[in-house]
DOSEDREN-141862 format. One line per field, with one value per residue: residue number from 0; residue in three letters; chain; x, y, z of N, C-alpha, C in turn. Coordinates in nm, 2 decimals. Layout:
BEGIN
i: NUM,...
aa: ALA,...
ch: A,...
n_px: X,...
n_py: Y,...
n_pz: Z,...
ca_px: X,...
ca_py: Y,...
ca_pz: Z,...
c_px: X,...
c_py: Y,...
c_pz: Z,...
END
This chain:
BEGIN
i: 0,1,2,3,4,5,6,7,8,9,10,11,12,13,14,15,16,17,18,19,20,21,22,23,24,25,26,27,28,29,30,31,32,33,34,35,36,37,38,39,40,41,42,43,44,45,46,47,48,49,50,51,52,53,54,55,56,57,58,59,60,61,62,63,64,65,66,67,68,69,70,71,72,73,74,75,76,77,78,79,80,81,82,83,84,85,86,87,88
aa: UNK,UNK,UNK,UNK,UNK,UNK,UNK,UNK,UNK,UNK,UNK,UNK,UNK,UNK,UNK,UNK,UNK,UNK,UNK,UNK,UNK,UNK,UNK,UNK,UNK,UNK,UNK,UNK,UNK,UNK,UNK,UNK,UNK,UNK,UNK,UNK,UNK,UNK,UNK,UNK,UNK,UNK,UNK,UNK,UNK,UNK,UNK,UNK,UNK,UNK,UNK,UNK,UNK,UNK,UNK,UNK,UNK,UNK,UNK,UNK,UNK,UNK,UNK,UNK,UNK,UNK,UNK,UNK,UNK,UNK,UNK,UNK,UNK,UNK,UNK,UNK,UNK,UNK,UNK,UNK,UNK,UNK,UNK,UNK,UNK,UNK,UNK,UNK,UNK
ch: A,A,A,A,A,A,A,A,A,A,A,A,A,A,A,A,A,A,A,A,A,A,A,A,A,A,A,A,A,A,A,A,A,A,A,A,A,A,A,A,A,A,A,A,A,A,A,A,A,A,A,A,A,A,A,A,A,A,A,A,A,A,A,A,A,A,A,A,A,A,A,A,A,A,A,A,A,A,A,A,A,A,A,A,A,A,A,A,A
n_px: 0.09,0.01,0.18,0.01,-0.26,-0.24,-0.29,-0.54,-0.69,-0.70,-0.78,-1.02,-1.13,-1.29,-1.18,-1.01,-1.22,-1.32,-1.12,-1.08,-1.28,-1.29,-1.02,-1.18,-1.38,-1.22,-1.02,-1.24,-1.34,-1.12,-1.08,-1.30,-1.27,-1.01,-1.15,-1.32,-1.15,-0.98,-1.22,-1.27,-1.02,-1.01,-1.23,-1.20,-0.97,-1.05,-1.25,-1.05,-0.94,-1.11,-1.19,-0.95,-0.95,-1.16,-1.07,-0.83,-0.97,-1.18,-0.90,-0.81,-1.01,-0.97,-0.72,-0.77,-0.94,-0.80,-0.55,-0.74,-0.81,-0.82,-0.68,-0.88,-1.00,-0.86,-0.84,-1.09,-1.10,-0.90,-1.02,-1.03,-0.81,-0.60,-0.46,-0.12,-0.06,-0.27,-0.46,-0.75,-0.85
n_py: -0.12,0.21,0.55,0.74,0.57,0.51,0.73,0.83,0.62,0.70,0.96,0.91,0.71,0.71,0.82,0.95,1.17,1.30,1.44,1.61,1.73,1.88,2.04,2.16,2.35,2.47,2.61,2.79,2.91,3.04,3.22,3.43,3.54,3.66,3.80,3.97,4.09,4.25,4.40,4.54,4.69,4.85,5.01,5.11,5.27,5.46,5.57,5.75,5.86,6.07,6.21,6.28,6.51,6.62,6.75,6.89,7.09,7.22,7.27,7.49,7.70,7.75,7.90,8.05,8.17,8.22,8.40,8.62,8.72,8.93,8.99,8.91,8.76,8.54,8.47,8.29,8.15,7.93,7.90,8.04,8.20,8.39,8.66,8.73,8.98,9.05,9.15,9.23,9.18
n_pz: 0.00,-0.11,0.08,-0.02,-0.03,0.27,0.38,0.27,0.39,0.68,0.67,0.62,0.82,1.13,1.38,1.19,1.07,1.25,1.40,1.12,1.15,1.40,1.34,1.13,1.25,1.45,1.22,1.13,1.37,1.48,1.22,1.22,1.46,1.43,1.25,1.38,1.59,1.42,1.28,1.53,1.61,1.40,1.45,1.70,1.66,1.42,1.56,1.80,1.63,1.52,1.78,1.84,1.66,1.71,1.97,1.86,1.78,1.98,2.08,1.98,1.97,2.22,2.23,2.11,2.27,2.49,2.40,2.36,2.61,2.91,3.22,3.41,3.24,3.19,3.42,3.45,3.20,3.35,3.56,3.77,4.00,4.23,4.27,4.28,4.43,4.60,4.47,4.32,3.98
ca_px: 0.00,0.12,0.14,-0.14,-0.35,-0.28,-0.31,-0.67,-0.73,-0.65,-0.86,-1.17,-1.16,-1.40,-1.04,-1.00,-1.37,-1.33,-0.99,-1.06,-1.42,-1.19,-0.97,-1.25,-1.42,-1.09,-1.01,-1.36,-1.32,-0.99,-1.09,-1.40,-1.15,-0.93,-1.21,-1.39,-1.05,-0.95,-1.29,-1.27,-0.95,-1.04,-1.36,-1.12,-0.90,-1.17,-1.30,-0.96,-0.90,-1.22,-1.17,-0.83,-0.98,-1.25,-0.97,-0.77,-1.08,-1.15,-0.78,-0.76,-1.11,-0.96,-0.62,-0.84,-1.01,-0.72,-0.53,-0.81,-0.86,-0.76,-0.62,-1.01,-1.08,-0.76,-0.83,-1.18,-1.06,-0.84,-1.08,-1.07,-0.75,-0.58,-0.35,0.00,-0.05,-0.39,-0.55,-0.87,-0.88
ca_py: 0.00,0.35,0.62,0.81,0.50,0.51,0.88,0.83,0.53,0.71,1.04,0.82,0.66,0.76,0.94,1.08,1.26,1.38,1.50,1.65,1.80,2.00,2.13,2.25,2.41,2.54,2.73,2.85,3.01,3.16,3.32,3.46,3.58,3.76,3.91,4.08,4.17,4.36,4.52,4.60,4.81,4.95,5.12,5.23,5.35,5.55,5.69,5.80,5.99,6.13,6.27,6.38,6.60,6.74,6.79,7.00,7.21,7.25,7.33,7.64,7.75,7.73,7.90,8.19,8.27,8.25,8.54,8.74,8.75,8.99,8.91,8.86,8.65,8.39,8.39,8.30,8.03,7.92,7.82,8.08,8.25,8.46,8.72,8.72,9.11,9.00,9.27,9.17,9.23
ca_pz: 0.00,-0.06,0.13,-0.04,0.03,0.44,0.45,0.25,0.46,0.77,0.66,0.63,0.92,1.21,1.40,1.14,1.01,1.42,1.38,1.07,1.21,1.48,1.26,1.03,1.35,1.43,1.13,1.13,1.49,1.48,1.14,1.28,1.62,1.39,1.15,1.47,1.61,1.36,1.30,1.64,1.61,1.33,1.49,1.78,1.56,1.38,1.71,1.82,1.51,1.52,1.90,1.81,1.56,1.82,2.03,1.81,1.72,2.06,2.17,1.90,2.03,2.36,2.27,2.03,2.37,2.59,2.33,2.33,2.71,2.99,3.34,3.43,3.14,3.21,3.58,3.43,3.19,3.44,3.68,3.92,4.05,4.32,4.19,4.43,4.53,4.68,4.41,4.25,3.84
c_px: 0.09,0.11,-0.03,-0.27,-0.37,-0.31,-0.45,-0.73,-0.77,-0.74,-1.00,-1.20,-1.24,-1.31,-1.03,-1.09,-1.33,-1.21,-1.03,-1.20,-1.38,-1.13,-1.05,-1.29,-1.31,-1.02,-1.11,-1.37,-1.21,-1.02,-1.18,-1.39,-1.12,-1.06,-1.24,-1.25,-1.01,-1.08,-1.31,-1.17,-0.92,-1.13,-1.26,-1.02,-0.93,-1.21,-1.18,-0.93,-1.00,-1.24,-1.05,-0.89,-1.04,-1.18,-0.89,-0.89,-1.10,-1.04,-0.77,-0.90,-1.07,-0.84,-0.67,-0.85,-0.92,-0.64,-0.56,-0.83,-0.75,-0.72,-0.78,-1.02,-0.97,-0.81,-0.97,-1.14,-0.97,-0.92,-1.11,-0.90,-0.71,-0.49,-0.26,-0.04,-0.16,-0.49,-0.65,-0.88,-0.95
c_py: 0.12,0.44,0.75,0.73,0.52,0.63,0.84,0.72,0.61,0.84,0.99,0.74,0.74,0.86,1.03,1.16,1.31,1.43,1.62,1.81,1.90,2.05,2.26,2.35,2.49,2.65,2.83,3.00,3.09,3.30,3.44,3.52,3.73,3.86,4.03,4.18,4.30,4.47,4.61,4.75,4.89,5.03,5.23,5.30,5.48,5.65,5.78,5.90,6.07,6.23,6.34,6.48,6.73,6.82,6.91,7.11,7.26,7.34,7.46,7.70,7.83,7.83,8.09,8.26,8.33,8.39,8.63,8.78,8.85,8.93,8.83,8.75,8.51,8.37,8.25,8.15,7.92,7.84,7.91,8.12,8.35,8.53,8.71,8.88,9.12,9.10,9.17,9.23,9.16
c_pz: 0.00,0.03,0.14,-0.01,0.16,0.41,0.40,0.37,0.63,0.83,0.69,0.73,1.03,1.34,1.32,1.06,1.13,1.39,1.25,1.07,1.31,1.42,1.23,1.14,1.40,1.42,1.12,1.28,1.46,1.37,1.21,1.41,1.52,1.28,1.23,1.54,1.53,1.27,1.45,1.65,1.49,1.35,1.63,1.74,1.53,1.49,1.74,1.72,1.52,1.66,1.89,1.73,1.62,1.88,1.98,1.75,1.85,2.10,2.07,1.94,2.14,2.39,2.19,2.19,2.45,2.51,2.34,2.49,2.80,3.13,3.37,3.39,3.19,3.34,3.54,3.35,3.26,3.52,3.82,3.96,4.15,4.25,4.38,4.51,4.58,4.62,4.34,4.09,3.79
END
C-alpha cells in the first residue's frame, strides 16, 4: 500500500472525520476571532481619530479665547484664581 492510500485510509476513518471535524471548526473560529479583532481596532481607531480632531478644534477654540482675554478672562478660563499682590482684576 502506498502512502497516499494510508493517509486516504486514515482520513476516512471515524479518528479521522473527528480530527478533521476539529480542525474545520478550528479554522472556522480563529478566522471569525481575527475578523472581529481587527474590526474592532479599526472602529477604535476610527473613534480615536475622530476625537483627536475634536480635540484640536476645541484646543484652537480654547487658545483663540485665551489670546483674546484679559487678566479677568484667564483667571476665568483658568478656573478661578488669586492674583500674588492679593489685588482683584
Amino acid at each position: 500500500m502506498t502512502w497516499l492510500g494510508l493517509i486516504s485510509k486514515a482520513v476516512l476513518s471515524p479518528l479521522g472525520k473527528a480530527l478533521a471535524a476539529v480542525l474545520a471548526v478550528s479554522l472556522t473560529a480563529g478566522g471569525i476571532y481575527l475578523y472581529g479583532h481587527q474590526r474592532g481596532a479599526a472602529s477604535v481607531l476610527q473613534r480615536l481619530q475622530s476625537d483627536r480632531i475634536t480635540i484640536l478644534k476645541d484646543g484652537r477654540k480654547i487658545d483663540e479665547e485665551a489670546l483674546g482675554a484679559d487678566d479677568t478672562g484667564l483667571c476665568a478660563l483658568l478656573g478661578g484664581c488669586e492674583l500674588p499682590d492679593g489685588g482683584d482684576h
